[in-house]
TORKOL-4160 file (C-alpha; in steps of 0.2 Angstrom, whole numbers, padded with zeros to 4 digits, m for minus):
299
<pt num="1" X="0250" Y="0802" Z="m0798"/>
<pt num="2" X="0263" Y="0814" Z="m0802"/>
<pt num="3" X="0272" Y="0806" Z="m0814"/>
<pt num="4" X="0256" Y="0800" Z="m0823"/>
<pt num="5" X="0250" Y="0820" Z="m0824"/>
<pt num="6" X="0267" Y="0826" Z="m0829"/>
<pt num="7" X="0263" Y="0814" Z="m0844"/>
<pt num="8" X="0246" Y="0821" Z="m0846"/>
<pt num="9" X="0251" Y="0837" Z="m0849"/>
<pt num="10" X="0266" Y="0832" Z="m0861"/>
<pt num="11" X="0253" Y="0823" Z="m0874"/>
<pt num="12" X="0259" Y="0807" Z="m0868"/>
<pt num="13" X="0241" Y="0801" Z="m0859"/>
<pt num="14" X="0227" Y="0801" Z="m0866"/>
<pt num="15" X="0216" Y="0798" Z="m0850"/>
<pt num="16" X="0218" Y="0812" Z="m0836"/>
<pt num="17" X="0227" Y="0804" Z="m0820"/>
<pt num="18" X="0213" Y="0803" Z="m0803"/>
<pt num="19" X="0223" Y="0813" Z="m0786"/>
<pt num="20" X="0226" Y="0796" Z="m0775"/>
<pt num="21" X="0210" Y="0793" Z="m0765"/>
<pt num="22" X="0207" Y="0793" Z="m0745"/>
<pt num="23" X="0212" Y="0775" Z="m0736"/>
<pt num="24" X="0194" Y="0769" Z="m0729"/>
<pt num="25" X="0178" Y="0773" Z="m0732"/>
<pt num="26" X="0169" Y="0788" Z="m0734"/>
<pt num="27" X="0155" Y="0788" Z="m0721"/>
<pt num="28" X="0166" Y="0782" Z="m0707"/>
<pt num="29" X="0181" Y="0778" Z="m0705"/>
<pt num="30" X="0193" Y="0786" Z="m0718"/>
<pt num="31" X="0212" Y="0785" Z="m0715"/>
<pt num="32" X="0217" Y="0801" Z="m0720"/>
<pt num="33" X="0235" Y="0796" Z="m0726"/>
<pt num="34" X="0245" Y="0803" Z="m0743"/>
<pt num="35" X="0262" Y="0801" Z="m0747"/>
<pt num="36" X="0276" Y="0814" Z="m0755"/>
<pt num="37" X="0288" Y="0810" Z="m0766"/>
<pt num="38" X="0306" Y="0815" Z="m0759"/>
<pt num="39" X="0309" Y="0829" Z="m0771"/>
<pt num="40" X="0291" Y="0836" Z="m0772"/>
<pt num="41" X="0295" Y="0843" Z="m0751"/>
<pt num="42" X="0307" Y="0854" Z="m0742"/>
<pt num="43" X="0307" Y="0855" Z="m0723"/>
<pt num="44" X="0315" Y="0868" Z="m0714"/>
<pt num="45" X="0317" Y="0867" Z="m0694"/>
<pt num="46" X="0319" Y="0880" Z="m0683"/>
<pt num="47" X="0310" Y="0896" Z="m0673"/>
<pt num="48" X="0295" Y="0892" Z="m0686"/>
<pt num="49" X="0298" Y="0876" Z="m0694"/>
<pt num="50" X="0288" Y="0873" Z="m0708"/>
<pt num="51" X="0285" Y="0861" Z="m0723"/>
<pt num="52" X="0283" Y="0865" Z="m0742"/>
<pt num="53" X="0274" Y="0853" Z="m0753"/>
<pt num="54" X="0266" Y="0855" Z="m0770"/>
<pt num="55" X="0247" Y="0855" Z="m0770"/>
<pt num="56" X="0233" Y="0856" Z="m0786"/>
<pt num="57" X="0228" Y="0872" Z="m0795"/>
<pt num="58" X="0207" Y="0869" Z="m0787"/>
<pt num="59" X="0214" Y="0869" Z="m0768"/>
<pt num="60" X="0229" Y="0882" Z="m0771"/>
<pt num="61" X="0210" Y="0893" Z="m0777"/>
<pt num="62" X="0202" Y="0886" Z="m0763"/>
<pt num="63" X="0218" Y="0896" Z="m0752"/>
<pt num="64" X="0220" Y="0909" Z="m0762"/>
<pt num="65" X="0240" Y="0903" Z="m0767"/>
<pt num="66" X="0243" Y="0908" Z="m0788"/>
<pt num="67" X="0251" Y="0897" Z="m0799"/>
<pt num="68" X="0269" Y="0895" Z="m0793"/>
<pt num="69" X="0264" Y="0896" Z="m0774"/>
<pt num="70" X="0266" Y="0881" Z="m0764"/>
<pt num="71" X="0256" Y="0875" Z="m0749"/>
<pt num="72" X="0265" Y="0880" Z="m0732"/>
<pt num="73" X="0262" Y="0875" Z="m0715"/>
<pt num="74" X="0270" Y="0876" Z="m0699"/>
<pt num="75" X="0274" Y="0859" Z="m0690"/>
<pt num="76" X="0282" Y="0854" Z="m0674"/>
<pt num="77" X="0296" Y="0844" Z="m0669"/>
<pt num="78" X="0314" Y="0843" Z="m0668"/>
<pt num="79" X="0321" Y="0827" Z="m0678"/>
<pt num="80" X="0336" Y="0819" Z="m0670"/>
<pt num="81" X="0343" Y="0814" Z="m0688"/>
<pt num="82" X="0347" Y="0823" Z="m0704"/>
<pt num="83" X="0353" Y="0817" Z="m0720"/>
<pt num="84" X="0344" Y="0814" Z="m0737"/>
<pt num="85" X="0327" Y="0814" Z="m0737"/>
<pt num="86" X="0315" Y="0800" Z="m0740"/>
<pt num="87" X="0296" Y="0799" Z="m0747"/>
<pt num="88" X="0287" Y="0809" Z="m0734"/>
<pt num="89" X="0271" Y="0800" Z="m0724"/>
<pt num="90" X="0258" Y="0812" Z="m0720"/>
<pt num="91" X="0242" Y="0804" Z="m0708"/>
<pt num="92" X="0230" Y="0811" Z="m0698"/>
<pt num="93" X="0231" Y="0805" Z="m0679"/>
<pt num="94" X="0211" Y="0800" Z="m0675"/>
<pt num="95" X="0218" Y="0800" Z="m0658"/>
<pt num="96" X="0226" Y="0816" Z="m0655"/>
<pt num="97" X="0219" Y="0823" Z="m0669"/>
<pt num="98" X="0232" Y="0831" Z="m0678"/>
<pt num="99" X="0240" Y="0826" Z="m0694"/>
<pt num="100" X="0258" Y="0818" Z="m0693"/>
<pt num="101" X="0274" Y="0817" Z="m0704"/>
<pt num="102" X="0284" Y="0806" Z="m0706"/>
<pt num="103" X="0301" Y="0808" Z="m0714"/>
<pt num="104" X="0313" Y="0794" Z="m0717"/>
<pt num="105" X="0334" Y="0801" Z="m0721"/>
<pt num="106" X="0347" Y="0791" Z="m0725"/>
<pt num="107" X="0362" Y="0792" Z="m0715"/>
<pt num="108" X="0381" Y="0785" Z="m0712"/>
<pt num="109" X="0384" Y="0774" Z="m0700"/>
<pt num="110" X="0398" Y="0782" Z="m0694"/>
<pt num="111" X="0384" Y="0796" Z="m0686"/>
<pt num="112" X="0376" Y="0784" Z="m0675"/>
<pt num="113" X="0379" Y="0788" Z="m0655"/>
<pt num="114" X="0392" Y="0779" Z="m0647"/>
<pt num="115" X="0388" Y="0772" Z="m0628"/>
<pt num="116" X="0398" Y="0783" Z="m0617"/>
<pt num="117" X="0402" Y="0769" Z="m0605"/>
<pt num="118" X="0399" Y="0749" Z="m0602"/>
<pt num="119" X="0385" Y="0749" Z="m0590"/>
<pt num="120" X="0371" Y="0735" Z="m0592"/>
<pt num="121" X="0353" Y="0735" Z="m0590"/>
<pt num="122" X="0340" Y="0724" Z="m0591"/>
<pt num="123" X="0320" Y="0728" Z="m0595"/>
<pt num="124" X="0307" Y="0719" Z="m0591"/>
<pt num="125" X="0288" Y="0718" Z="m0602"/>
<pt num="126" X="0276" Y="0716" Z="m0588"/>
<pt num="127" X="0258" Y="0718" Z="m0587"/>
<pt num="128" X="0251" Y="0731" Z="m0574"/>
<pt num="129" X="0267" Y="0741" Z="m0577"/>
<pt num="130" X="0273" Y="0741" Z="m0595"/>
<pt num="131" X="0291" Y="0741" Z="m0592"/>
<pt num="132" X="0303" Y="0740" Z="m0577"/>
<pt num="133" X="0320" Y="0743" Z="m0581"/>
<pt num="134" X="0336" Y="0742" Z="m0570"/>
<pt num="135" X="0354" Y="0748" Z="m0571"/>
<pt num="136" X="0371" Y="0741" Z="m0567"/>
<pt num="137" X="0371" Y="0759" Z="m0560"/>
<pt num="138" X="0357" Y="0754" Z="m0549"/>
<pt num="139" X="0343" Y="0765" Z="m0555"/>
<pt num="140" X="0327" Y="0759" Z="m0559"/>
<pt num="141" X="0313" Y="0765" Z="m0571"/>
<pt num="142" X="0295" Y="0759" Z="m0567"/>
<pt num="143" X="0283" Y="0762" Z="m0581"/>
<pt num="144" X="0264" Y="0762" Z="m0575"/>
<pt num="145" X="0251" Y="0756" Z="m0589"/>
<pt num="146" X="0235" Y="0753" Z="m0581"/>
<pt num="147" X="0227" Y="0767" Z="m0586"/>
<pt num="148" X="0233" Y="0764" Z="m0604"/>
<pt num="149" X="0225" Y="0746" Z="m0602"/>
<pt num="150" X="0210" Y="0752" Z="m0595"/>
<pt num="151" X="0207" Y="0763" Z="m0611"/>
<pt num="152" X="0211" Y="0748" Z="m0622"/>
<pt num="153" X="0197" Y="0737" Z="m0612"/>
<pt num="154" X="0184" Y="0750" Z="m0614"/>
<pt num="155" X="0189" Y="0750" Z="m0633"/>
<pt num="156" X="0188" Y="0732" Z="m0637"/>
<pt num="157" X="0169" Y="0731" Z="m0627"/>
<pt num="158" X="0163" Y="0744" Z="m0637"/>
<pt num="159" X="0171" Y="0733" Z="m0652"/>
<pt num="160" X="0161" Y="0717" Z="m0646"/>
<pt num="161" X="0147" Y="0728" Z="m0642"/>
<pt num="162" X="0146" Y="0732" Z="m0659"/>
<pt num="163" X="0151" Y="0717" Z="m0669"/>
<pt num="164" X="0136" Y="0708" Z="m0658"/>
<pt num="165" X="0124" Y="0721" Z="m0669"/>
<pt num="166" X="0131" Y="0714" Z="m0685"/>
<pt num="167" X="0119" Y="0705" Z="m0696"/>
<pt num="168" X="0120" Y="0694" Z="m0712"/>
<pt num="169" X="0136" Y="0687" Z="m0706"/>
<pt num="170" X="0146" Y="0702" Z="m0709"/>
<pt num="171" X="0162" Y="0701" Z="m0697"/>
<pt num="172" X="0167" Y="0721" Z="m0696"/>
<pt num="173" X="0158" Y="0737" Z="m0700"/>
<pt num="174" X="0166" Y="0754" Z="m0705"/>
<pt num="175" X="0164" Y="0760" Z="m0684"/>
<pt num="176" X="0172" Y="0745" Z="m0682"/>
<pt num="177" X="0186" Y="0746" Z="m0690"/>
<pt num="178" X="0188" Y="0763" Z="m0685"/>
<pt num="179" X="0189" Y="0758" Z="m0667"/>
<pt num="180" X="0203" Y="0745" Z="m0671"/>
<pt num="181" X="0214" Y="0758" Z="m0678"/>
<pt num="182" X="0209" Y="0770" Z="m0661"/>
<pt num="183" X="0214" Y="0756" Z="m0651"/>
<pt num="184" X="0230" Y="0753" Z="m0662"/>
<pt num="185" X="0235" Y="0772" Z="m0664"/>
<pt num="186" X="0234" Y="0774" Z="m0642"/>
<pt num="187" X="0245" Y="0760" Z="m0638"/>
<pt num="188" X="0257" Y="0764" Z="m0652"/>
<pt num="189" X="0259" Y="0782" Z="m0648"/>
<pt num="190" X="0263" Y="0776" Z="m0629"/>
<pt num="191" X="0276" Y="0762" Z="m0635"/>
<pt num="192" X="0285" Y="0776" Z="m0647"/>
<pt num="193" X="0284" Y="0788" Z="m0633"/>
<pt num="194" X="0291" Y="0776" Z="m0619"/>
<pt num="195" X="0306" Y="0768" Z="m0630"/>
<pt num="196" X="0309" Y="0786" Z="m0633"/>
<pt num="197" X="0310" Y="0789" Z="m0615"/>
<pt num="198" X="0319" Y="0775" Z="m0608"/>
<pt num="199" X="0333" Y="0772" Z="m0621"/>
<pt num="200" X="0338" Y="0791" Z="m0618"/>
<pt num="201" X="0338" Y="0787" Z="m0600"/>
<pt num="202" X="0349" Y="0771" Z="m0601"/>
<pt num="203" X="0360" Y="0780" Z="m0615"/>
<pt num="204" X="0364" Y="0796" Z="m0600"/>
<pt num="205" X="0368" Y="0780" Z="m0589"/>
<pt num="206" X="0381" Y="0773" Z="m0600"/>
<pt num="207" X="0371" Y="0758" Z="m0604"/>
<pt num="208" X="0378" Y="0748" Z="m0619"/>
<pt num="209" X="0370" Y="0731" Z="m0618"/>
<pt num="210" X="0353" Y="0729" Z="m0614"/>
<pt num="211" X="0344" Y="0712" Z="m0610"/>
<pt num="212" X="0326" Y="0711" Z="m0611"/>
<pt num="213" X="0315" Y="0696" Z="m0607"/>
<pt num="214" X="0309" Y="0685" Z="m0620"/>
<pt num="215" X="0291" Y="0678" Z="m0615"/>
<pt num="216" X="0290" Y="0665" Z="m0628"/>
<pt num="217" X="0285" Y="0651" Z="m0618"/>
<pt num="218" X="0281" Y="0659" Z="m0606"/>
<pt num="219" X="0262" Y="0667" Z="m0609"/>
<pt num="220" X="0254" Y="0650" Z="m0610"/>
<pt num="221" X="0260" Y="0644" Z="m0592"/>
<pt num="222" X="0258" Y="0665" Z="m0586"/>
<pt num="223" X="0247" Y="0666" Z="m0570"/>
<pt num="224" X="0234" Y="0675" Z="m0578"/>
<pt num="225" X="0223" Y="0676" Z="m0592"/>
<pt num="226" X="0220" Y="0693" Z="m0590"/>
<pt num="227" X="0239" Y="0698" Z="m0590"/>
<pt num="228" X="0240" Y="0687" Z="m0605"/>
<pt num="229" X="0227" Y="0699" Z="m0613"/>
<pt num="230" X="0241" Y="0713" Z="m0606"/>
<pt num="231" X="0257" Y="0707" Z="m0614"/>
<pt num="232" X="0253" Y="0698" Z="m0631"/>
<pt num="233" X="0238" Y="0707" Z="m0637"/>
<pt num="234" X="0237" Y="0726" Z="m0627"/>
<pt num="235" X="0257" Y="0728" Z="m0626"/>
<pt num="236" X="0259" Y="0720" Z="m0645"/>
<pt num="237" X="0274" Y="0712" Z="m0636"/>
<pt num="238" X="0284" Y="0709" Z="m0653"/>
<pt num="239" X="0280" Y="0727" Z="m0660"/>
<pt num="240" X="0290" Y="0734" Z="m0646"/>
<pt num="241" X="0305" Y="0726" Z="m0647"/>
<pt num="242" X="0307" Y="0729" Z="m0664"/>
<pt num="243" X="0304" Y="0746" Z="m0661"/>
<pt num="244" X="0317" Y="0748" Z="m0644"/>
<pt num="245" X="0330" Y="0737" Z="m0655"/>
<pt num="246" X="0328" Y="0752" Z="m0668"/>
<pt num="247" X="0329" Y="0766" Z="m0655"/>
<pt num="248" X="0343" Y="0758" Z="m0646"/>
<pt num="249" X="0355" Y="0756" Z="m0664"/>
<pt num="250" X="0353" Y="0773" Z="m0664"/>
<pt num="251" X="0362" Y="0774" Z="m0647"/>
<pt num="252" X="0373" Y="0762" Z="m0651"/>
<pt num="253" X="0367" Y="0749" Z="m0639"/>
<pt num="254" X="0366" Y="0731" Z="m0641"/>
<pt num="255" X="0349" Y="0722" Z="m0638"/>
<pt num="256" X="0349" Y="0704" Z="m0630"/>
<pt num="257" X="0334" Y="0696" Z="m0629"/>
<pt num="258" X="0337" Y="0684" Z="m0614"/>
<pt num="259" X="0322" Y="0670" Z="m0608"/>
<pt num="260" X="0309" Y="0678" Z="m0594"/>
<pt num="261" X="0303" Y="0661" Z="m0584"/>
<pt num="262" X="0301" Y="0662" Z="m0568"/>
<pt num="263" X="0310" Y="0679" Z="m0567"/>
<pt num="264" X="0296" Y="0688" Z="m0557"/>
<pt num="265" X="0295" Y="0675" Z="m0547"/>
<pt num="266" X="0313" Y="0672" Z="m0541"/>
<pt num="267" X="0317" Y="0682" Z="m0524"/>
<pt num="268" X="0333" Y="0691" Z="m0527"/>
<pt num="269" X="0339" Y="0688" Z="m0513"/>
<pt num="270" X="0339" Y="0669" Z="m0510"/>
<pt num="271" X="0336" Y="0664" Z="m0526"/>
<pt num="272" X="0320" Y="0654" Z="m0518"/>
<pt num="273" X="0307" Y="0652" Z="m0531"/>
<pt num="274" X="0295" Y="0639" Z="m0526"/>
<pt num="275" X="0294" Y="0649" Z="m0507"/>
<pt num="276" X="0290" Y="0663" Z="m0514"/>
<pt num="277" X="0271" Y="0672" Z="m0515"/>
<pt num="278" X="0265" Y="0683" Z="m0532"/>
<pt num="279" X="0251" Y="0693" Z="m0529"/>
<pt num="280" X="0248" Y="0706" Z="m0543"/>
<pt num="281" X="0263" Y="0716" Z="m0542"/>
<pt num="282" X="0271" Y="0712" Z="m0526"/>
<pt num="283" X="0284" Y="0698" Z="m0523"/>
<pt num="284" X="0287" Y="0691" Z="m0507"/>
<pt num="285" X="0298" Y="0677" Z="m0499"/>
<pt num="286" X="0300" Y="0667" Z="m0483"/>
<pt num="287" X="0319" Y="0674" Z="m0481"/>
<pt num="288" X="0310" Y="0692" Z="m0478"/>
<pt num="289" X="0309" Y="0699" Z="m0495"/>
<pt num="290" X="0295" Y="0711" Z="m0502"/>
<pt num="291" X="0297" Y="0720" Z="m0518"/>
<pt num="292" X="0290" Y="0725" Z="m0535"/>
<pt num="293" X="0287" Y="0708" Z="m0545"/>
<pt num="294" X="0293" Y="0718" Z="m0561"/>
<pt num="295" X="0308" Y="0726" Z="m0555"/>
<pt num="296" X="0310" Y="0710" Z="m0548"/>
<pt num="297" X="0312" Y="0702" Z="m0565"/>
<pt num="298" X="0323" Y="0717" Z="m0571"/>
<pt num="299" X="0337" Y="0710" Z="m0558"/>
């Protein structure tokens, strides 16, 4: 749009360019989302951070800004990165509602974190707890997701709920699809906010190699069809190991993904799997062994 309106004003279009449009519809459902051009944008961070973008002449008299005046606005955050700028994202959150920025930089490899020792881990993607984690060190991290789940399921009934209104064959409606994104939004924020957490964690710990379980295979023969739901579609399985491999190169640490069979299932102590009794998160085993299936499958 820029570009095209530099042209305008240069005599070099005939037809005046259109501001990009909102994602969505208009009566429900919009995707408030707009993109900057790395030059058109300067961030500053510090006791105010704030961002400076170029905005047209009918909203600057809306604010009261004159002619050379560009929209600023305070934002929040403190970026771990900094380096030359990318296009910058800006979306409103339906979730949280606030609006978010987004701001790619390009770095040298020669930045990124080093490990500070050679400790191991291995995580775990389970279903009533969405990760459990445990250290060479012999820490582990139990992260609870039932509530999380629990707002999903109430989502995806109000989504059938309202898909069994649908007439004329139609397969979605603009509340509907606003829903989807609701749902999506949630469990993405929580998946950022948890490989945020954990890989900081295991990077304090001296972890350099991490092993996480690959459940491929393994959700057709899992021992529910509920915790199937859990893993593949809630927990978006794939979406979140790309997103802790991208976290953890930050750090340094190598991601291995390593096969999950029978893992929960396995007492660590015997290496008995057939004696042993899974019932929801516990694990227990004829030799006298109870403990957390999850953190089980960490070991």
């Amino acid at each position: 749009f820029l570009s095209l309106n530099e042209k305008y004003h240069a005599s070099k279009l005939d037809e005046k360019p259109s501001p990009p449009g909102y994602w969505g519809n208009e009566e429900d459902g919009r995707v408030l989302r707009t993109y900057v051009r790395n030059d058109q944008y300067t961030i500053e961070y510090g006791e105010r951070s704030r961002l400076e973008l170029p905005i047209g002449s009918e909203l600057k008299d809306e604010l009261g800004l004159n002619r050379n005046q560009r929209l600023r606005v305070e934002i929040a955050g403190d970026p771990k990165w900094n380096g030359e700028q990318g296009r910058l994202e800006l979306v409103y959150d339906e979730t949280a509602e606030v609006f978010r920025a987004y701001q790619p930089v390009t770095i040298d490899d020669s930045r990124l974190d080093s490990p500070l020792a050679s400790e191991e881990a291995a995580l775990d993607v389970g279903a009533n707890n969405l990760v459990a984690c445990t250290v060479s060190t012999g820490s582990q991290y139990l992260y609870n997701g039932q509530g999380l789940f629990e707002e999903f399921r109430s989502t995806t009934v109000q989504i059938a709920y309202y898909q069994s209104l649908l007439e004329n064959q139609r397969k979605s409606s603009n509340r509907i699809d606003r829903l989807y994104r609701k749902r999506t939004n949630r469990r993405d924020h929580a998946q950022d906010t948890l490989v945020r957490d954990i890989v900081g964690r295991l990077y304090d710990e001296g972890v350099s190699t991490l092993y996480v379980g690959d459940i491929k295979g393994v959700l057709e023969t899992h021992w529910s069809a509920r915790v199937n739901e859990k893993t593949h579609n809630f927990w978006a399985y794939r979406r979140f190991i790309n997103r802790l491999e991208c976290v953890c190169e930050e750090y340094g640490i190598t991601v291995e993904e390593e096969s999950e069979a029978w893992t929960s299932q396995t007492c660590p102590e015997c290496d008995e799997r057939e004696g042993t009794v899974r019932h929801e998160d516990s694990l227990t085993c004829l030799c006298g062994f109870e403990g957390h299936a999850d953190l089980v499958a960490s070991e």
